[in-house]
C-alpha positions as CSV (number, residue, x, y, z in Angstrom):
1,X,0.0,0.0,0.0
2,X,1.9,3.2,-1.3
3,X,1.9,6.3,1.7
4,X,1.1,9.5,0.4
5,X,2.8,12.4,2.6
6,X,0.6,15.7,3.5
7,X,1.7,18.0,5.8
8,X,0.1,21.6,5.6
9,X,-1.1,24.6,8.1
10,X,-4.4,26.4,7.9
11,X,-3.1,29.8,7.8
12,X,0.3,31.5,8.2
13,X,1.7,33.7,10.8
14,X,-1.0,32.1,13.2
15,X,0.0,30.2,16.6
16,X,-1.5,27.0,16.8
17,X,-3.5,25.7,19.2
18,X,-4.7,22.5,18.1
19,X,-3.3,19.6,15.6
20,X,-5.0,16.5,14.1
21,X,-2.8,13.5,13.1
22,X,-4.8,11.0,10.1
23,X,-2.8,8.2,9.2
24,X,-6.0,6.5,6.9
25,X,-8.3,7.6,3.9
26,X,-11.2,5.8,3.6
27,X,-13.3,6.5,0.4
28,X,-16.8,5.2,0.6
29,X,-19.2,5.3,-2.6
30,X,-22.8,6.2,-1.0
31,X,-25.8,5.7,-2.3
32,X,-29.7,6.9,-1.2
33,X,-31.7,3.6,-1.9
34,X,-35.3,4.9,-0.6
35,X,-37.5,6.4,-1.2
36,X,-35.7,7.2,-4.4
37,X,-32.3,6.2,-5.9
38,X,-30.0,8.7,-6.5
39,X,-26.5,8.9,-8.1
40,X,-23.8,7.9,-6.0
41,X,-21.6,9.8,-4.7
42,X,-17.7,9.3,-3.3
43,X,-17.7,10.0,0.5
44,X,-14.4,10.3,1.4
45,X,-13.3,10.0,5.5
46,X,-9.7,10.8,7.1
47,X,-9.2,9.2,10.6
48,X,-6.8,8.4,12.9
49,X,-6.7,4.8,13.8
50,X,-4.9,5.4,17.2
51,X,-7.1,8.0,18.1
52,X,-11.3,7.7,17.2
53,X,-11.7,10.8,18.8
54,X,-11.4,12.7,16.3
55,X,-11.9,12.6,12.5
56,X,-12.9,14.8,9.1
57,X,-14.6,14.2,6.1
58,X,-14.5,15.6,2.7
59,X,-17.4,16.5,0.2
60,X,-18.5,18.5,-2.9
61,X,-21.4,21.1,-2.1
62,X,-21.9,23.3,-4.9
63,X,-18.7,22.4,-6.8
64,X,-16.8,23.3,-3.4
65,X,-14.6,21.0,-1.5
66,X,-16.0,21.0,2.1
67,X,-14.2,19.2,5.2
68,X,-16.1,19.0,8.3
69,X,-13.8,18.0,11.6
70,X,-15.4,15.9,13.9
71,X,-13.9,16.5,17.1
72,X,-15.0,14.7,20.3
73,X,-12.9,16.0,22.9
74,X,-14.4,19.6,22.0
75,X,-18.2,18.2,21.1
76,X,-18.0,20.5,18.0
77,X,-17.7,20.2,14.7
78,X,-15.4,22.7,12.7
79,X,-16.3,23.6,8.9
80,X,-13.1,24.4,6.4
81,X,-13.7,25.4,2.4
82,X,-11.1,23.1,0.9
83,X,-8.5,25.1,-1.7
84,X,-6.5,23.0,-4.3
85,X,-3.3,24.6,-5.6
86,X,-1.2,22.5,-7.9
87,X,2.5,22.1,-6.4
88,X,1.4,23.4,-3.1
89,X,-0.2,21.8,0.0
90,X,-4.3,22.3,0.4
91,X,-5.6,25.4,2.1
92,X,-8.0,24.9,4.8
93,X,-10.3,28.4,4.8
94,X,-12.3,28.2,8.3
95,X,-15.9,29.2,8.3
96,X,-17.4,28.2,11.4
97,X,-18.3,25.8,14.2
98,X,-21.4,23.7,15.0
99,X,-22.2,21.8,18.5
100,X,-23.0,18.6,18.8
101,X,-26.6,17.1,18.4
102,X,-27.6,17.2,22.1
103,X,-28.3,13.9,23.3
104,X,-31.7,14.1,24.3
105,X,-34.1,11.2,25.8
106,X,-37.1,13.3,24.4
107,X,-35.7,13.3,21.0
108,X,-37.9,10.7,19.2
109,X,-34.3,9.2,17.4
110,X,-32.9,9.0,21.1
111,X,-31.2,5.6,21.6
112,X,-30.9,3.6,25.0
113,X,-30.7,0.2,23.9
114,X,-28.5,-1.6,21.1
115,X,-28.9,-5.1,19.6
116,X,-26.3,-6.4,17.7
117,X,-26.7,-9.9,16.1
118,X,-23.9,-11.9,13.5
119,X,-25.6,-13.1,10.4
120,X,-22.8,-14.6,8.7
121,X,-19.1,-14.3,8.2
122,X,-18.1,-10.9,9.7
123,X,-22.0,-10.0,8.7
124,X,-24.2,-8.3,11.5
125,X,-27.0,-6.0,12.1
126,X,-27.4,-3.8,14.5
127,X,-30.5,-2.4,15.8
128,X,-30.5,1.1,18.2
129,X,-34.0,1.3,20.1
130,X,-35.4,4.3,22.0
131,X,-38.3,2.3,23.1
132,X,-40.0,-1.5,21.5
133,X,-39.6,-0.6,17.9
134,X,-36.2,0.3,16.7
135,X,-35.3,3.3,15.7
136,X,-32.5,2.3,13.1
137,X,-31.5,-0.9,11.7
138,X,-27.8,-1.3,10.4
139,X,-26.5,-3.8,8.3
140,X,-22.5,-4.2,7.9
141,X,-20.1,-6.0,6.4
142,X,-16.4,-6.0,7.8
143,X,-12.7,-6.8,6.6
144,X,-10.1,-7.1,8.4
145,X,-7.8,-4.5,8.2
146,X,-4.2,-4.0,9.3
147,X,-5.0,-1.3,12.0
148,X,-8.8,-0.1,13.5
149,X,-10.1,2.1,10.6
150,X,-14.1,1.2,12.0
151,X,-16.1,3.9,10.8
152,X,-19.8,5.2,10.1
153,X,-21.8,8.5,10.0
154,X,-25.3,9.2,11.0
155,X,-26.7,11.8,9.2
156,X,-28.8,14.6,11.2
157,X,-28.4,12.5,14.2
158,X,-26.8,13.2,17.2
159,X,-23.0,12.5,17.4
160,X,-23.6,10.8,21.0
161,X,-26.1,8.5,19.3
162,X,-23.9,7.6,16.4
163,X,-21.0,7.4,18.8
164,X,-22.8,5.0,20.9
165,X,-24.1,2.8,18.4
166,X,-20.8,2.1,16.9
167,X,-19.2,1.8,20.7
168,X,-21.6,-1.1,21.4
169,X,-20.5,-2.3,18.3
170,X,-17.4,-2.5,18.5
171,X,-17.7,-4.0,21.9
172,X,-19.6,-7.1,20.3
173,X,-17.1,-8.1,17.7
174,X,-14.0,-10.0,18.3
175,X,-11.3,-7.9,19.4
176,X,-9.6,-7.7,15.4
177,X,-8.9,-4.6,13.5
178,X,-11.4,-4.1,10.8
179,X,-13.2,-1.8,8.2
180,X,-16.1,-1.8,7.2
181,X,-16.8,-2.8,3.6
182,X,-20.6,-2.4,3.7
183,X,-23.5,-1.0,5.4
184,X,-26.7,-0.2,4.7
185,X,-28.6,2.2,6.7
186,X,-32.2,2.4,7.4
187,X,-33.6,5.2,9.4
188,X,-36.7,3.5,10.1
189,X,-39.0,6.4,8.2
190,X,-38.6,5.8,4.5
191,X,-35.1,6.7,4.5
192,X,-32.1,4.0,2.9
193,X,-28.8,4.8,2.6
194,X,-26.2,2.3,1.4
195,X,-21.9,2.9,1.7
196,X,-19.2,0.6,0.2
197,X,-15.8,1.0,0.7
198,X,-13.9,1.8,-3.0
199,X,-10.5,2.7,-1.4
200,X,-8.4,2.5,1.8
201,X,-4.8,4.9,1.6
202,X,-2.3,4.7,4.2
203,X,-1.2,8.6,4.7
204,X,0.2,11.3,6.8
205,X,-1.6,14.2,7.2
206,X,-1.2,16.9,9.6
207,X,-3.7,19.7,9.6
208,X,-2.9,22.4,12.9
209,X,-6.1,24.9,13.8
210,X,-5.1,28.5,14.1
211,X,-5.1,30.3,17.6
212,X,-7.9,32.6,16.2
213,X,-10.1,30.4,15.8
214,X,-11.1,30.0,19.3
215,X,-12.0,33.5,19.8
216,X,-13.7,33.2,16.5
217,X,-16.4,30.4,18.3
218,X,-15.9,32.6,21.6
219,X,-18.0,35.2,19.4
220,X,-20.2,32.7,17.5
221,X,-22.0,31.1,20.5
222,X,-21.5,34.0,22.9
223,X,-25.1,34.4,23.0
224,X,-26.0,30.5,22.5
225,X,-28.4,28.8,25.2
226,X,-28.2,25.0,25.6
């Protein structure tokens, strides 16, 4: 597996306050199933697989390059418009921040119970229940990998939930290092999404978060009420 070397900072002349170490690229093709089929899409993840605390994403909105850092040690989430400059590392333009999903039992996608059952070679499903009827139902697929690259993404769910769900998880399968080749998600209200895994790259990446920005969510949420 060839290593691809990136080292870059956000912004010059900054101090830094923060940095985030990714040593895998996962790229996912994703595909919504229900209630219509649309065109997939690559999905591409960076992640750390000493360190699950933390990871970031990459997407195309509007012909932009987006990352979203996921970072659980802060509960936020930190939005960067991506900038490609041939012969020169990426620049990382911040825009803003955005908490964490609370976690809340009133919340009608609230999880606090999870099932997870083996249906075949490293085949399971999982299924996350707030009360009888379950919430969502997860079918995955693993392959062993050479370090812990297990990933998955709820969308418009709470990071707790999502953060649970794979925890249990994880705590149910043998104690291997895996990824996960398939899933198939179903949100339990018409909604199917389905993810296979196209492409796994062993990297280094270093991306370092600028002093400023700090004051910059300081200002944001300054007049933000949990």
């Amino acid at each position: 597996m060839k290593t691809l070397i990136f080292s870059f900072l956000l912004v010059s002349g900054l101090v830094f306050c923060q940095n985030y170490e990714f040593d895998y690229l996962l790229t996912y093709q994703a595909k919504r199933m229900k209630p219509e089929v649309k065109k997939p899409d690559d999905y591409k993840v960076y992640i750390n697989s000493k360190d699950h605390s933390y990871d970031m994403n990459l997407d195309i909105v509007n012909k932009q390059k987006i990352s979203w850092i996921k970072d659980f040690n802060t509960n936020l989430n930190y939005r960067f418009v991506v900038l490609e400059k041939s012969g020169q590392p990426d620049l990382y333009n911040y825009q803003y921040a955005r908490k964490f999903i609370k976690d809340d039992k009133k919340d009608k996608r609230f999880v606090n119970r999870v099932e997870v059952k083996k249906t075949g070679e490293n085949v399971y499903i999982i299924k996350a229940y707030k009360n009888r009827k379950a919430n969502f139902i997860i079918d995955v697929e693993l392959e062993q990998a050479s370090s812990d690259l297990m990933y998955f993404h709820l969308s418009d769910i709470s990071e707790f939930t999502e953060a649970k769900i794979l925890s249990e998880f994880k705590r149910q399968v043998p104690r291997e290092n895996y990824v996960i080749k398939k899933i198939r998600f179903d949100y339990g209200n018409g909604n199917v999404f389905t993810e296979e895994l196209t492409d796994i790259k062993a990297i280094e990446k270093k991306i370092a978060l600028p002093q400023g920005i700090q004051q910059m969510i300081t200002e944001q949420f300054k007049d933000y009420k949990d």
